[in-house]
C-alpha positions as CSV (number, residue, x, y, z in Angstrom):
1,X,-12.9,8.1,10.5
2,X,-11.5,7.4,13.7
3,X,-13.0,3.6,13.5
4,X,-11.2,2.9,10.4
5,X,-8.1,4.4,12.0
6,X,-8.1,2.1,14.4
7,X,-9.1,-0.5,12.5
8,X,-5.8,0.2,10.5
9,X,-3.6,0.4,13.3
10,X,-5.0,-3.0,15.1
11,X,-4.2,-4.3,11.5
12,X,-0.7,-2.9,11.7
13,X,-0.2,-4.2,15.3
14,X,-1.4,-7.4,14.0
15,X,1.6,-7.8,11.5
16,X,4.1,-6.7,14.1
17,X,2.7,-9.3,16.5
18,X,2.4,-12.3,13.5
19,X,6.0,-11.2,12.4
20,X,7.7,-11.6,15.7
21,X,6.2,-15.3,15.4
22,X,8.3,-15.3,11.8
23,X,10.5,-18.6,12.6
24,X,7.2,-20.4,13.8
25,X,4.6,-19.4,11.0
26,X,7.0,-19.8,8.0
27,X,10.4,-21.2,6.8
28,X,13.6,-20.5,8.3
29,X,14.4,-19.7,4.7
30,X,12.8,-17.9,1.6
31,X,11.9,-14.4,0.4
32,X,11.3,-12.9,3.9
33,X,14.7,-10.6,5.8
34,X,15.6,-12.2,8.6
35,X,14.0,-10.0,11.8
36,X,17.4,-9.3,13.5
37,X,19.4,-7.9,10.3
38,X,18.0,-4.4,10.1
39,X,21.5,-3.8,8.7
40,X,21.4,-5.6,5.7
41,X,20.6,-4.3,2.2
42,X,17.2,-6.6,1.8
43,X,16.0,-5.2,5.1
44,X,16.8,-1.5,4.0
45,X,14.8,-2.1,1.2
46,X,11.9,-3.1,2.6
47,X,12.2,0.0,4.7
48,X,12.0,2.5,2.0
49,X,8.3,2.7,0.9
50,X,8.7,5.5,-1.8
51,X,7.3,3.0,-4.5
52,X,4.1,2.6,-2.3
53,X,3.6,6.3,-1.7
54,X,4.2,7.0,-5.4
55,X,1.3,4.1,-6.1
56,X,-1.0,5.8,-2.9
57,X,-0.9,9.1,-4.4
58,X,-1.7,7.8,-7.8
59,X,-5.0,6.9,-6.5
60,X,-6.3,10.1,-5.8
61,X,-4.6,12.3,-8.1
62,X,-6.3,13.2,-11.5
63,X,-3.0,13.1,-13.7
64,X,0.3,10.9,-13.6
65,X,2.4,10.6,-10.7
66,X,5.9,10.8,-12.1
67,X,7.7,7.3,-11.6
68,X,5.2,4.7,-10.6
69,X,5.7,3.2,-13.2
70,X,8.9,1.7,-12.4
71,X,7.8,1.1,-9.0
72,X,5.5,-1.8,-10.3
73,X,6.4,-5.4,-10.6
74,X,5.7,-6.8,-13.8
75,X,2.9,-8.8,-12.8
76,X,1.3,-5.3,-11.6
77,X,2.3,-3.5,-14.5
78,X,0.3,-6.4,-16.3
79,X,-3.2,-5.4,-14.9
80,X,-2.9,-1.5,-16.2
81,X,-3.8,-1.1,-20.1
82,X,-0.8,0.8,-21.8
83,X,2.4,1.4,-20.5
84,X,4.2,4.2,-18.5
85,X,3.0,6.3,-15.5
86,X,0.3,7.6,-17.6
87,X,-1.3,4.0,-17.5
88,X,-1.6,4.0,-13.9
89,X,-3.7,6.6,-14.0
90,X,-6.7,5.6,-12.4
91,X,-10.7,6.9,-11.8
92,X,-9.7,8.5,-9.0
93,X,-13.4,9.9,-8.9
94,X,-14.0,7.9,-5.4
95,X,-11.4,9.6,-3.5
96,X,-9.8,12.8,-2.5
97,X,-5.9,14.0,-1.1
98,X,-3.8,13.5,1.0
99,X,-3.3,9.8,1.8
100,X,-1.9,9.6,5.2
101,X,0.5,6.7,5.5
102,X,-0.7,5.2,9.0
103,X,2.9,3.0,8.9
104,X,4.5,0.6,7.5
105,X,6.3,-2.9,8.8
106,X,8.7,-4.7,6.9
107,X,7.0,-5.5,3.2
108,X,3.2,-4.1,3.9
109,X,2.4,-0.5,4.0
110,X,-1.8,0.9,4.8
111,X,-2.8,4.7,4.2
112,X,-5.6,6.2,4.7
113,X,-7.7,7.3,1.8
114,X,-10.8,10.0,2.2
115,X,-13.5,9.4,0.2
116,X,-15.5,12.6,-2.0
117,X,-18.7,13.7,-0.8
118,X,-21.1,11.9,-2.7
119,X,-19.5,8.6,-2.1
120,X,-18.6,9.3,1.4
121,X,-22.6,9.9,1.8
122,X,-23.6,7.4,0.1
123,X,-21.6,4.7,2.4
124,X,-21.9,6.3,5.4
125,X,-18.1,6.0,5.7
126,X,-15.5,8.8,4.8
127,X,-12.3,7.3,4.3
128,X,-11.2,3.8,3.2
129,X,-8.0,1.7,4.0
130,X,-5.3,0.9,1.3
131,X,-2.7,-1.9,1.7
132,X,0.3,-2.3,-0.2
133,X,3.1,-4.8,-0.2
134,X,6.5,-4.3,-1.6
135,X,8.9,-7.1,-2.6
136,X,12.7,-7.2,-1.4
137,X,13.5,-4.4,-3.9
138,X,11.1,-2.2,-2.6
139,X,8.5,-2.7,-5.8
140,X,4.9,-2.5,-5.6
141,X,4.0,-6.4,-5.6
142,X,0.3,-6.0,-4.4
143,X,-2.2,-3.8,-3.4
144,X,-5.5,-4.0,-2.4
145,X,-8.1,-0.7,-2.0
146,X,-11.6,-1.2,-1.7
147,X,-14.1,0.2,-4.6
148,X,-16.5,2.2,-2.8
149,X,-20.1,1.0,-4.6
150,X,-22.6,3.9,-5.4
C-alpha cells in the first residue's frame, strides 16, 4: 500500500517537474493553459476534477454514478456499449470504496483504488493506481486503470 502510494506521488511530482519544463518540451502554442494564467477560464477548468471523481467512483461502485455520463468525451463515450450513466457501469468486482484522490495537476488526476480480498491475495498487492486526464472543459479524455489478472 504504501509502495504504490509513493509510487503515485513520485508520478505526480514527475508531472509537476515535466510541466515546469512546458515551453521546452512542447509548443509555445496548442491545447495546453499557459502555466502563469491560473486566472483564466481554461486553467479553472482544468482545476475542477468533478468529471474524474464521478468516473473514479464509477469504478468501484456496483450501480450508476449519477452524471458520468456527461463527463465523457465522445471518443470515451465510444468504448462503453449503450448510452447513459448506466453504460458506464463497469465489473467493478476487482475493487472496493473509497478511491482516494492522491492529487491532481493541471489536466491528469491519479487515485488510489483498493483491491477485494481475493484479488488483493492473489497479486500480492492491495490497491492499484488510476490515472485520468481531462481536456480544457474538464471532460474525461482518458483513463487508464490496470485489470488486476486472477
Amino acid at each position: 500500500m504504501e509502495h504504490l502510494r509513493a509510487f503515485a506521488l513520485l508520478a505526480l511530482l514527475a508531472l509537476l517537474v515535466l510541466s515546469a519544463c512546458g515551453p521546452i518540451m512542447r509548443p509555445a502554442e496548442g491545447p495546453y493553459p499557459p502555466l502563469a494564467a491560473a486566472t483564466s477560464a481554461s486553467a479553472l477548468a482544468t482545476t475542477d476534477h468533478h468529471c474524474a471523481d464521478l468516473l473514479a467512483q464509477s469504478v468501484v461502485q456496483l450501480g450508476p454514478v449519477h452524471g458520468v455520463w456527461n463527463c465523457l468525451e465522445p471518443a470515451v463515450q465510444s468504448r462503453y456499449r449503450g448510452s447513459g450513466d448506466q453504460a458506464v457501469v463497469e465489473a467493478s468486482a476487482y475493487f472496493l470504496a473509497p478511491v482516494t484522490l492522491i492529487g491532481c495537476h493541471l489536466l491528469v488526476c491519479v487515485y488510489s483504488i483498493p483491491l477485494e480480498a481475493t484479488t488483493a491475495a492473489t497479486l500480492g498487492i492491495s490497491e492499484t493506481a488510476m490515472t485520468i486526464w481531462l481536456d480544457d472543459a474538464g471532460l474525461v479524455a482518458y483513463a487508464a486503470v490496470p485489470t488486476p489478472h486472477r
